[in-house]
VOLO-247988 format. One record per residue (C-alpha): residue in one letter; residue number from 0; x, y, z. Coordinates in Angstrom, 2 decimals. Layout:
BEGIN
<A, NUM, <X, Y, Z>>,
...
END
This chain:
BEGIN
<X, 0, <59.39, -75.79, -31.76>>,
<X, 1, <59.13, -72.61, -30.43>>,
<X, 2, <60.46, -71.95, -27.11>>,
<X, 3, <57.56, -71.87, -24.04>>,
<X, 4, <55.77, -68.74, -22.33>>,
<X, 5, <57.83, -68.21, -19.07>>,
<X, 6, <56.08, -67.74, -15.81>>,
<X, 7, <55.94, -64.82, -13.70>>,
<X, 8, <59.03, -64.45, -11.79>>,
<X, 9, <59.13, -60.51, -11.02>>,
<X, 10, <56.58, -61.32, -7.94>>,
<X, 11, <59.79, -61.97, -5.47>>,
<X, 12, <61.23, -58.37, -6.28>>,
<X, 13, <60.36, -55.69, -3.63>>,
<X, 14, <63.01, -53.17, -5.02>>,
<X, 15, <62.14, -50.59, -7.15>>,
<X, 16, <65.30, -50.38, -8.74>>,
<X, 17, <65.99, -53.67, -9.24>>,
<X, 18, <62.84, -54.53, -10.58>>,
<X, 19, <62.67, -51.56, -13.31>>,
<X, 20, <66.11, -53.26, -14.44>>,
<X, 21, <64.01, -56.55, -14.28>>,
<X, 22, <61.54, -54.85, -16.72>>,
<X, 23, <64.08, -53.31, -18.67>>,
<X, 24, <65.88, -56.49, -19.37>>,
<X, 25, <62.59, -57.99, -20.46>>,
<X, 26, <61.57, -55.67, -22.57>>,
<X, 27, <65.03, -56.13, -24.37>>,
<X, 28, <64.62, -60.04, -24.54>>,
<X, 29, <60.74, -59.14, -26.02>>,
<X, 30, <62.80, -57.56, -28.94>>,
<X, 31, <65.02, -60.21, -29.79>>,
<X, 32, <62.01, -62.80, -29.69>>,
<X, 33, <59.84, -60.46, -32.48>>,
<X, 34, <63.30, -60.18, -34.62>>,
<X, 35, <64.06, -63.85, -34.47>>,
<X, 36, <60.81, -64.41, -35.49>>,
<X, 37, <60.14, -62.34, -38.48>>,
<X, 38, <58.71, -64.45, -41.04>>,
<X, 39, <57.96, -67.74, -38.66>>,
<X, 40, <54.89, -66.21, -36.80>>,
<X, 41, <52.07, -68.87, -35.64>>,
<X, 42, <49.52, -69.72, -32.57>>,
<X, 43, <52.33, -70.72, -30.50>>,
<X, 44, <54.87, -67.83, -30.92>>,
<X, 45, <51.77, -65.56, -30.58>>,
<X, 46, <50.90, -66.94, -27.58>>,
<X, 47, <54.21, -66.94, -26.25>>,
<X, 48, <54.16, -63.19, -27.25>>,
<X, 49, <50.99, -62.34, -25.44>>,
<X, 50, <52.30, -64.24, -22.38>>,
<X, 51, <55.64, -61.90, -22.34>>,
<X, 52, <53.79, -59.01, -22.99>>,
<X, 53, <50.86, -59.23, -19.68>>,
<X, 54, <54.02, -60.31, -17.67>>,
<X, 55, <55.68, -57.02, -18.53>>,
<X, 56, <52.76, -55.16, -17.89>>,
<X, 57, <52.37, -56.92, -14.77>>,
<X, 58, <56.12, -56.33, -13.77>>,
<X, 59, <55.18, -52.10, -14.81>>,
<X, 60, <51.74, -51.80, -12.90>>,
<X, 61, <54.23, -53.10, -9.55>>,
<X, 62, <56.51, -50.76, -10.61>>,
<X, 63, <54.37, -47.72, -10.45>>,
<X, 64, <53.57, -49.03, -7.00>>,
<X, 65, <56.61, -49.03, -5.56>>,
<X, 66, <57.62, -45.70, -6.87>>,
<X, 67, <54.41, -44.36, -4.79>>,
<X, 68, <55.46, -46.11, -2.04>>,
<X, 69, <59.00, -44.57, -1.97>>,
<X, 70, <56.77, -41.23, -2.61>>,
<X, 71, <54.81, -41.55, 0.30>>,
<X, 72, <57.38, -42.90, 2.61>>,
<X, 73, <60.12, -40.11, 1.65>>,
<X, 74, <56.98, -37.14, 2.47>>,
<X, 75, <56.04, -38.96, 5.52>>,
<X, 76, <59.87, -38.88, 6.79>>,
<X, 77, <60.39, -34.71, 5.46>>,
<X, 78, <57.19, -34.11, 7.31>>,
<X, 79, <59.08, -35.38, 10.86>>,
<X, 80, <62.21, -33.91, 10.41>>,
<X, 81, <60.38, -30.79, 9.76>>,
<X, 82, <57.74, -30.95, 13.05>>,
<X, 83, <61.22, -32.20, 15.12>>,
<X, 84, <63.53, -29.33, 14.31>>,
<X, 85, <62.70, -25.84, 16.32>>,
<X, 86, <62.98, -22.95, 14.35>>,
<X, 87, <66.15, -20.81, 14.42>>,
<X, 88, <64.76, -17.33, 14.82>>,
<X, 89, <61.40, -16.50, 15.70>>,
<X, 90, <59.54, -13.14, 14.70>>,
<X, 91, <60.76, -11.26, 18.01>>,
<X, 92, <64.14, -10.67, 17.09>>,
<X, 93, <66.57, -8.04, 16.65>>,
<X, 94, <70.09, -9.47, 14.98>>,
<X, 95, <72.12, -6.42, 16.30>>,
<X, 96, <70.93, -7.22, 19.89>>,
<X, 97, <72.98, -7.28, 23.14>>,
<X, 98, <70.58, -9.44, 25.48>>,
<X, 99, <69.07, -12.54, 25.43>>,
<X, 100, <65.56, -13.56, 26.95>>,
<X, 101, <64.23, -17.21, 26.49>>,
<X, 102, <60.86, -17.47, 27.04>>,
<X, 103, <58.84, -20.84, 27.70>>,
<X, 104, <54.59, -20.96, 27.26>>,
<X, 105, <52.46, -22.69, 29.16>>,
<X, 106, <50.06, -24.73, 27.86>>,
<X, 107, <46.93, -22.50, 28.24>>,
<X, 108, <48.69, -19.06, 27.70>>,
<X, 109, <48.23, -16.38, 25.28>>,
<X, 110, <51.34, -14.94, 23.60>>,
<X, 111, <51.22, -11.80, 25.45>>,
<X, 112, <50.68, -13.50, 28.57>>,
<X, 113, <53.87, -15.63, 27.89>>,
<X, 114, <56.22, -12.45, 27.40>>,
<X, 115, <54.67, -10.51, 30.14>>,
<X, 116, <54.99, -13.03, 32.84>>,
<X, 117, <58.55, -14.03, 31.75>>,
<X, 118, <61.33, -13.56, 34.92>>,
<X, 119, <64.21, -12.79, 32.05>>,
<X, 120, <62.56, -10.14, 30.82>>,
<X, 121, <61.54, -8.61, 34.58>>,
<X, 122, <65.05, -8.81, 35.06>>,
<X, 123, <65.78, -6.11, 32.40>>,
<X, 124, <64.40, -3.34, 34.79>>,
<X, 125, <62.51, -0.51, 33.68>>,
<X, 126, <61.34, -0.16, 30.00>>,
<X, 127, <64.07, 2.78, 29.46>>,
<X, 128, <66.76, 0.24, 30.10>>,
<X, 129, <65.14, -1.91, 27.56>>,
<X, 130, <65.34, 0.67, 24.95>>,
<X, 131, <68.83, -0.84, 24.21>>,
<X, 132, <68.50, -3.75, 21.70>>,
<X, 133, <68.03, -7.19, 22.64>>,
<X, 134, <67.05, -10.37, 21.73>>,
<X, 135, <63.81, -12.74, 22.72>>,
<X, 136, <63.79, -16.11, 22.07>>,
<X, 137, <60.76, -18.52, 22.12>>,
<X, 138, <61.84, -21.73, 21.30>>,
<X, 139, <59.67, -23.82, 22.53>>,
<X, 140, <56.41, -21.55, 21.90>>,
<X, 141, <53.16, -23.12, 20.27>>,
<X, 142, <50.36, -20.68, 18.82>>,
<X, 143, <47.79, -21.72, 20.99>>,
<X, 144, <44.09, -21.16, 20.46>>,
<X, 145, <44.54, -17.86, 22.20>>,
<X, 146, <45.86, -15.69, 19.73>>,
<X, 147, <44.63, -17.46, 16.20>>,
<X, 148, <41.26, -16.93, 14.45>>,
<X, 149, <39.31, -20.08, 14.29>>,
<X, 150, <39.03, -21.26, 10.79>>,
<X, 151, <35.29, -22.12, 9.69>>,
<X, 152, <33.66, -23.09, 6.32>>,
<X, 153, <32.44, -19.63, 6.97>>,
<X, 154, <35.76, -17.45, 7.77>>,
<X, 155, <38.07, -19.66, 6.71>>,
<X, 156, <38.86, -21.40, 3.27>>,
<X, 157, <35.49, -22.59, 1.44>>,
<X, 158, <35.64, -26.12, 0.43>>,
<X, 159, <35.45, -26.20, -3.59>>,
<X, 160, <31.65, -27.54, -4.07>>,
<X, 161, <30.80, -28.40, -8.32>>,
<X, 162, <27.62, -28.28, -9.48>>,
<X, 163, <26.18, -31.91, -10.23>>,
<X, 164, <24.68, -32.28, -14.27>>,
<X, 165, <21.30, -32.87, -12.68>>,
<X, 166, <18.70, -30.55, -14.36>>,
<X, 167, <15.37, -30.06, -12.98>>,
<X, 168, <13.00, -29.16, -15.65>>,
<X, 169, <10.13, -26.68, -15.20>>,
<X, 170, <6.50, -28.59, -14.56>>,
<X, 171, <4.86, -29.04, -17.70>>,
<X, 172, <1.82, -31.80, -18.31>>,
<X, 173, <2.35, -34.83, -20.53>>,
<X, 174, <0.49, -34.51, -24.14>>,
<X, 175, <-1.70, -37.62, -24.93>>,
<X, 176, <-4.46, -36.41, -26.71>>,
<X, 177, <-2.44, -36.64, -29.87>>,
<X, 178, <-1.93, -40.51, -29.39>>,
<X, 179, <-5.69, -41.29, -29.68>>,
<X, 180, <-5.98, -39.54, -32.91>>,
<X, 181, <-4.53, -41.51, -36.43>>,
<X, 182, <-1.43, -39.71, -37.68>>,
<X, 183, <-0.86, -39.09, -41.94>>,
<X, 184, <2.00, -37.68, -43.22>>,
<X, 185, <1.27, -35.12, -46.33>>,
<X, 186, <2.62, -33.41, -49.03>>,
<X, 187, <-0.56, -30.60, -49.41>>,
<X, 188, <-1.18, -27.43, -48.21>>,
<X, 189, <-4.95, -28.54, -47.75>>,
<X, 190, <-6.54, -31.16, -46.96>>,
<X, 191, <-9.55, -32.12, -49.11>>,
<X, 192, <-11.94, -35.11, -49.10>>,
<X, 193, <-15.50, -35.98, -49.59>>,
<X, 194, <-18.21, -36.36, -46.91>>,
<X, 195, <-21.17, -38.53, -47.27>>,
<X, 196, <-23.91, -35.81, -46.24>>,
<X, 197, <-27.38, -37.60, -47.68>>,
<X, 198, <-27.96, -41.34, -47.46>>,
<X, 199, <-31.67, -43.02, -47.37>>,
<X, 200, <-33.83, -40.46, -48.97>>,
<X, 201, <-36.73, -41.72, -47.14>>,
<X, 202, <-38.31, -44.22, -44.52>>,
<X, 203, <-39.90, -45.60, -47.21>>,
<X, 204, <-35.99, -46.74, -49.09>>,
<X, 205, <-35.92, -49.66, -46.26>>,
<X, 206, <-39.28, -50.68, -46.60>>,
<X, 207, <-40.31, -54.20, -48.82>>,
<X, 208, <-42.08, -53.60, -52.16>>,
<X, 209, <-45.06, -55.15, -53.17>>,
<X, 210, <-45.23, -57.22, -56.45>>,
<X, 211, <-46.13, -54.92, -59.35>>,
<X, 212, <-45.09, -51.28, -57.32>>,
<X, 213, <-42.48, -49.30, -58.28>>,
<X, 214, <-39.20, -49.62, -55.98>>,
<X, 215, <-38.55, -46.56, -54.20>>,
<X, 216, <-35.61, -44.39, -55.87>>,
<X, 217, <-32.57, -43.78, -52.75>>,
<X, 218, <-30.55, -40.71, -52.79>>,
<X, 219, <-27.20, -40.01, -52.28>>,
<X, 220, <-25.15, -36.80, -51.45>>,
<X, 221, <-21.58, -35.70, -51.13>>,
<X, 222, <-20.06, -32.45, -49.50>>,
<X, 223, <-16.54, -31.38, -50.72>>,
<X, 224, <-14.87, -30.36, -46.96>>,
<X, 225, <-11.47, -28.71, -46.33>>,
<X, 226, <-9.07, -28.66, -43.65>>,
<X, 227, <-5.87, -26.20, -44.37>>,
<X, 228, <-2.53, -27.48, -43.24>>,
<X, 229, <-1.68, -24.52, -40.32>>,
<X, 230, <1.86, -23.26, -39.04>>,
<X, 231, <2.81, -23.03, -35.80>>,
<X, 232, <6.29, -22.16, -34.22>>,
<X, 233, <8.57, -20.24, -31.78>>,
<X, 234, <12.18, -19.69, -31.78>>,
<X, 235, <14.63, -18.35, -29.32>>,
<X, 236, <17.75, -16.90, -29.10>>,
<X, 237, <20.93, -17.89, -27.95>>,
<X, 238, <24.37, -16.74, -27.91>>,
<X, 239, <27.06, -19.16, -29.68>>,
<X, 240, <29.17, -18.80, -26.07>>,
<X, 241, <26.51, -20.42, -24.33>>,
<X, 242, <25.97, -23.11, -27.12>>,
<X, 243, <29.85, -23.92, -26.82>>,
<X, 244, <31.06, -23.74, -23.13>>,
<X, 245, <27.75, -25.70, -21.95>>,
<X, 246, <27.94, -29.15, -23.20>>,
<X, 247, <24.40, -30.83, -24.37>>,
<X, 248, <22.99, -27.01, -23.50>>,
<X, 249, <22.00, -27.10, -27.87>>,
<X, 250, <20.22, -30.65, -26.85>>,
<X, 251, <18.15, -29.61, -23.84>>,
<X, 252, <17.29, -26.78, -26.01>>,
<X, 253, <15.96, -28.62, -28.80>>,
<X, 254, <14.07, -31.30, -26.16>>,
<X, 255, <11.99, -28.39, -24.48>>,
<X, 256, <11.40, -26.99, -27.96>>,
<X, 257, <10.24, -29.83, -29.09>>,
<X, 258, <7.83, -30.40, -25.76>>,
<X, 259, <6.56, -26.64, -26.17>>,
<X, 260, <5.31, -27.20, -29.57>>,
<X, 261, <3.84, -30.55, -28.51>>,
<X, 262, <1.92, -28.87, -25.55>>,
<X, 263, <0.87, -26.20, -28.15>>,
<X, 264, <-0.59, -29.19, -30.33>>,
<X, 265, <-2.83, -30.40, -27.83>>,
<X, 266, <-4.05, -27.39, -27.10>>,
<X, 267, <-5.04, -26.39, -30.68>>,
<X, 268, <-6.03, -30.03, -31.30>>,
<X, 269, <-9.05, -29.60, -28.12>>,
<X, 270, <-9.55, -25.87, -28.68>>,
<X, 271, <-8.50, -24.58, -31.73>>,
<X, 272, <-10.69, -22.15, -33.38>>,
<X, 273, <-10.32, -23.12, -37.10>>,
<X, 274, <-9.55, -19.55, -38.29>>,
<X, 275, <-6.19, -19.62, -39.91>>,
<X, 276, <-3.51, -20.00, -38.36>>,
<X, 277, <-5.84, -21.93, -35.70>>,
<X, 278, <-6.30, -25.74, -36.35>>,
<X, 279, <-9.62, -26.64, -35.70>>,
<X, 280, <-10.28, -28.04, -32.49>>,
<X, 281, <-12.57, -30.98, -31.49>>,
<X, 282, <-14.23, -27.80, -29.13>>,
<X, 283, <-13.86, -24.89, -30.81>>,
<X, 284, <-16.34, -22.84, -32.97>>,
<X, 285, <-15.84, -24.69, -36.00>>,
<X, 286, <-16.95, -27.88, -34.73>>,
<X, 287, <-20.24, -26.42, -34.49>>,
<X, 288, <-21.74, -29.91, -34.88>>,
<X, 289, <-20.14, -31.71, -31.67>>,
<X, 290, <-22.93, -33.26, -29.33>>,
<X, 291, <-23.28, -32.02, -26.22>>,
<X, 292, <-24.32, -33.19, -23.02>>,
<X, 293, <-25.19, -31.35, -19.65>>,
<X, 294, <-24.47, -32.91, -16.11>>,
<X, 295, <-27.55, -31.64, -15.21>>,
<X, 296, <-28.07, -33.40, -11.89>>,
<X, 297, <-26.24, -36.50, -12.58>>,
<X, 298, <-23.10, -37.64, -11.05>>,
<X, 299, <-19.97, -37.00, -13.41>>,
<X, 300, <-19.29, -40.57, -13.89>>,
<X, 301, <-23.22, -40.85, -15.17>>,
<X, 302, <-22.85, -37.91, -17.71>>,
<X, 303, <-20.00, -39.73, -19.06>>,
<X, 304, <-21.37, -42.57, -19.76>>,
<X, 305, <-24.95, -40.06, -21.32>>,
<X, 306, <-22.56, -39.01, -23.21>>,
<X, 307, <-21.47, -42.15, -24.77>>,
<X, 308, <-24.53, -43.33, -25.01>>,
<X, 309, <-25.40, -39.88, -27.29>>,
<X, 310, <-22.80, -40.74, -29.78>>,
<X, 311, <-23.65, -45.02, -29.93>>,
<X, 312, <-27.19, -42.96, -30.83>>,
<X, 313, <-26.53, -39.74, -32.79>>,
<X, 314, <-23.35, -40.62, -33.92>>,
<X, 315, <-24.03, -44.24, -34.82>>,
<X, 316, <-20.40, -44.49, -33.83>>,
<X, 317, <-18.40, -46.62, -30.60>>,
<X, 318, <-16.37, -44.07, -28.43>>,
<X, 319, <-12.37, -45.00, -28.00>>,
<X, 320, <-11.43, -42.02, -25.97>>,
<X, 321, <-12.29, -39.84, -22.69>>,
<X, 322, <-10.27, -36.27, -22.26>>,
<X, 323, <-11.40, -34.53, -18.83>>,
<X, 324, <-10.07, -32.14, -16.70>>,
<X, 325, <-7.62, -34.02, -13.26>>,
<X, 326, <-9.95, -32.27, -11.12>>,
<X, 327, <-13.26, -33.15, -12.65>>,
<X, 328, <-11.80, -37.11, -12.28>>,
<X, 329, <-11.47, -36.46, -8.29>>,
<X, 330, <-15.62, -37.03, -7.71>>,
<X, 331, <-15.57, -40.06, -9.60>>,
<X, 332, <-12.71, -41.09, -8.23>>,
<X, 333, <-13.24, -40.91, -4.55>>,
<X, 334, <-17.34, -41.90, -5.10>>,
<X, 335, <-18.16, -44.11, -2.28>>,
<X, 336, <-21.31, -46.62, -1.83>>,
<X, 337, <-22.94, -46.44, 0.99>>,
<X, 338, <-20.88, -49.66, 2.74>>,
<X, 339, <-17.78, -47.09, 2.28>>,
<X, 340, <-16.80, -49.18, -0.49>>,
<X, 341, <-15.27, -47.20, -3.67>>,
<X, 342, <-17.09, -47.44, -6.53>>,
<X, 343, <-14.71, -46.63, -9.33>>,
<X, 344, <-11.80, -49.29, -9.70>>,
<X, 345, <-9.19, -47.62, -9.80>>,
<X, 346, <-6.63, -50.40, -11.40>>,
<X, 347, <-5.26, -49.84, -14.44>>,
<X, 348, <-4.71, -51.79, -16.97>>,
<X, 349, <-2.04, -53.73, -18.12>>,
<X, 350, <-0.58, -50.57, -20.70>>,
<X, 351, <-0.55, -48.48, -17.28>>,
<X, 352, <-4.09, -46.90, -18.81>>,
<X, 353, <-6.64, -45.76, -16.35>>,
<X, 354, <-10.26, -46.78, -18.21>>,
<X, 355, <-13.54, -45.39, -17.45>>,
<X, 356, <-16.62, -46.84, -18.66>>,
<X, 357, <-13.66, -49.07, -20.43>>,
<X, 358, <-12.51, -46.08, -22.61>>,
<X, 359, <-8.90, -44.92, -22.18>>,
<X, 360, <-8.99, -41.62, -19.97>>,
<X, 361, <-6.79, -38.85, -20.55>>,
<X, 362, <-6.30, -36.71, -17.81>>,
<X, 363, <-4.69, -33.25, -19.03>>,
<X, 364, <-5.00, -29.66, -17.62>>,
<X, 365, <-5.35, -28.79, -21.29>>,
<X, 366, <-8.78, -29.23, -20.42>>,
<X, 367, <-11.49, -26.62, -19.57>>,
<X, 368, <-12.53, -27.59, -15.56>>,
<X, 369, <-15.95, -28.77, -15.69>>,
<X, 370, <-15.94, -29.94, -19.14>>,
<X, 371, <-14.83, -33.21, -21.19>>,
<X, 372, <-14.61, -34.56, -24.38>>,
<X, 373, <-16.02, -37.75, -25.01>>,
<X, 374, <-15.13, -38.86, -28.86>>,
<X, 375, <-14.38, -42.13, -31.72>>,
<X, 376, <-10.87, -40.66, -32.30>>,
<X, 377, <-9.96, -43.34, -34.06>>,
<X, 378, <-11.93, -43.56, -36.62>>,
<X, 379, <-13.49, -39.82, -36.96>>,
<X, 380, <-10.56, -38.10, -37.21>>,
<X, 381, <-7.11, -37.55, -38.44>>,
<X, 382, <-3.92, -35.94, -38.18>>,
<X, 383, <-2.20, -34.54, -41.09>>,
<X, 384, <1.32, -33.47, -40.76>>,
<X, 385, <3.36, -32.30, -43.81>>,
<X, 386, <6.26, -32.12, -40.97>>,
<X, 387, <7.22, -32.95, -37.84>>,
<X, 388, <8.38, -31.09, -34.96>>,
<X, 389, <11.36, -29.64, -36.45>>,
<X, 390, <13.52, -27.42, -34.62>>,
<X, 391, <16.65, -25.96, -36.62>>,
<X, 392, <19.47, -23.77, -35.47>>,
<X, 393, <20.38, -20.34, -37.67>>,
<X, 394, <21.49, -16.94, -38.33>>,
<X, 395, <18.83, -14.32, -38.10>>,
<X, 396, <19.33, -10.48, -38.55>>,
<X, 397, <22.49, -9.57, -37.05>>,
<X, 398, <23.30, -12.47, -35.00>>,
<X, 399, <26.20, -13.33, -37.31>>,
<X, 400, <27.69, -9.87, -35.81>>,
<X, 401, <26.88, -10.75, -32.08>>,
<X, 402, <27.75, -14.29, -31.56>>,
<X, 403, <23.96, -15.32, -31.50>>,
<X, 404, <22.37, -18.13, -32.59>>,
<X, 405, <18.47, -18.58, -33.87>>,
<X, 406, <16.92, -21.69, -32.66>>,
<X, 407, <13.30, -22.66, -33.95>>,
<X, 408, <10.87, -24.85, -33.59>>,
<X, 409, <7.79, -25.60, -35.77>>,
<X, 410, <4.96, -27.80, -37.14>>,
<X, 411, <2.78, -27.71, -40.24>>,
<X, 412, <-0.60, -30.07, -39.86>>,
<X, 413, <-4.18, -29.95, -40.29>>,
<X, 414, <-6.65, -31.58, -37.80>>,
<X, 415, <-9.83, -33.45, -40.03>>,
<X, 416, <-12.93, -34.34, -37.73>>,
<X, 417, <-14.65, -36.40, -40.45>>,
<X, 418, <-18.01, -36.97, -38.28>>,
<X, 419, <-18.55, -34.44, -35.58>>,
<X, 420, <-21.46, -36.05, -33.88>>,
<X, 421, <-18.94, -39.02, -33.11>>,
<X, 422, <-18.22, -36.30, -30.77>>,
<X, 423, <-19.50, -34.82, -27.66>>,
<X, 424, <-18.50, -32.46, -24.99>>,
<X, 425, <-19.99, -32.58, -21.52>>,
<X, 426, <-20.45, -29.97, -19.63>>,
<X, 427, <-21.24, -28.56, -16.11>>,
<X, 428, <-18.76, -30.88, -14.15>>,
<X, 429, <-18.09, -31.07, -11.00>>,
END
């Protein structure tokens, strides 16, 4: 049977020496145990091993204490005999001098007050006399507060004061819009597909036949449409000492690239014109077909919902999706009955979604003041994207020659509005 794990015993020792010999002598015994058994290893001996080995280590760590102990205490003891021993000469002194003057300060005097108030050196005489050389002793003399400089954080020695990793990002809004429309990855330049433009020829295609008269012949047309698939980027430049001394400076980079060209997204998405490069945008000239609906003299929260009520209509379609301006939300908001009551609740729901007229409301700056977009996202449009945000890191001209670096960011997609009176923009806010 192999022989049992010992038990601590290097606890008791409070020398330093004696218990690195302690450790030493284990660390020999350690040896003999692997050699003897080479060849008969099992749980046991491995345990018995293991056990050895945290009591060295155990023994070592109390070691290293002790030594810094002894450290301490031998400073602490250097430091007294230092602060106990006067000095031997002190600054005033002339080694080829014939007299001797011992000074003592009080506790409150200057230097010069010290010397010039000292009966040995009245007794010299006149100053002529004192031309001969001679020696002036202050044993016992303290610089006092009267003749130093008072050290500050100001005058004196700064304190060393590192800058924390905490980076504070310039204010930028949040992009949402893009996460009410469907998202399709693509492989095409442009996007084409088929639109339903003529469907019951007549109000007569609905109506019942009587028996022996011709049914009434329905018509159906189809519009080829087009959307291309537009670039946008941006790059910047960088130099390849900044990349390397500033660790994660290439990944903050690449983050607020990436949130530029997102930001840029929504805004083409809302606004675009639909010229190349421009993507078309749910406002801008191309969507020439958008409903539109004027505050008039409602309230903002009733155009809204006029608005909504225009697409159920015109649109034949069920809105998913309000985009409005923060400051056009502030009337609705803060509306008030005439109890003092609010009128808008303004809980969320249980995604952290703030609903009005139960549609999602996205609240973006990206939006015109006084106007909003009320819209079936969902199902009336469509993101292409033949690819993502990319950002990539390159050489451009001559930055191989001048330790630069090309960073750049860019997206290829196309924005499809398949119905655009599932659409409407309200105007005239408040």
């Amino acid at each position: 049977m192999p022989e049992q794990a010992q038990v601590n015993s290097f606890e008791s020792l409070n020398d330093a020496k004696a218990l690195a010999g302690w450790v030493a002598e284990k660390n020999e015994d350690i040896k003999r145990y692997i050699k003897a058994s080479d060849g008969k290893w099992d749980d046991d001996r491995l345990a018995i091993l293991e056990s050895r080995t945290k009591e060295i280590e155990g023994a070592q760590a109390r070691l290293t204490q002790l030594n810094r102990v002894e450290e301490i205490y031998n400073q602490t003891v250097a430091r007294k005999k230092d602060l106990s021993e006067p000095a031997e000469h002190v600054p005033f002194e002339n080694t080829g001098g014939e007299k001797n003057i011992t000074v003592t300060q009080g506790n409150t005097k200057s230097f010069g007050q010290v010397v010039a108030e000292s009966k040995a050196l009245k007794s010299i005489g006149s100053w002529e006399d004192a031309r001969q050389p001679f020696t002036l002793n202050l044993p016992d003399f303290m610089f006092g507060s009267g003749i130093k400089t008072v050290m500050t954080t100001a005058a004196g020695y700064a304190p060393a004061n590192p800058r924390t990793s905490k980076l504070v990002p310039a204010a930028q809004r949040e992009p949402r819009l893009a996460d009410l429309i469907p998202v399709t990855t693509t492989g095409l330049r442009t996007i084409n597909y088929m639109e339903e433009t003529t469907a019951l020829a007549g109000t007569n295609a609905q109506v019942s036949i009587t028996e022996g008269n011709l049914k009434f012949e329905n018509t159906l047309a189809f519009t080829a449409r087009s959307a291309p698939v537009e670039t946008v980027g941006t790059w910047l430049p960088v130099t390849t000492q900044q990349l390397d001394d500033v660790e994660g400076i290439e990944g903050i980079i690449n983050n607020r690239m990436d949130l530029f060209l997102r930001l840029k997204e929504e805004d083409l998405l809302l606004n675009g014109t639909g010229t190349t490069p421009q993507l078309i945008g749910f406002q801008g000239a191309a969507a020439s077909s958008v409903l539109t609906q004027a505050r008039g003299t409602d309230t903002n929260i009733d155009a809204i919902f006029k608005a909504i009520q225009q697409i159920r209509v015109t649109g034949l379609a069920e809105p998913d999706g309000v985009v409005m301006h923060p400051d056009n939300f502030t009337p609705i908001a803060l509306y008030k009955a005439t109890t003092g009551e609010y009128g808008f609740d303004v809980t969320v729901d249980n995604a952290g979604v703030v609903r009005l007229w139960g549609k999602p409301l996205i609240l973006s700056p990206v939006a015109t003041s006084g106007t909003a977009l009320v819209g079936a996202f969902a199902a009336f449009s469509e993101i292409w994207r033949k690819m993502g945000m990319t950002i990539m890191v390159g050489l451009n001209s001559d930055d191989f020659t001048k330790n630069k670096r090309t960073i750049l960011g860019e997206f290829r997609e196309a924005l499809t509005i398949y119905r655009q009176t599932a659409f409407c923009k309200v105007t005239g806010l408040q």
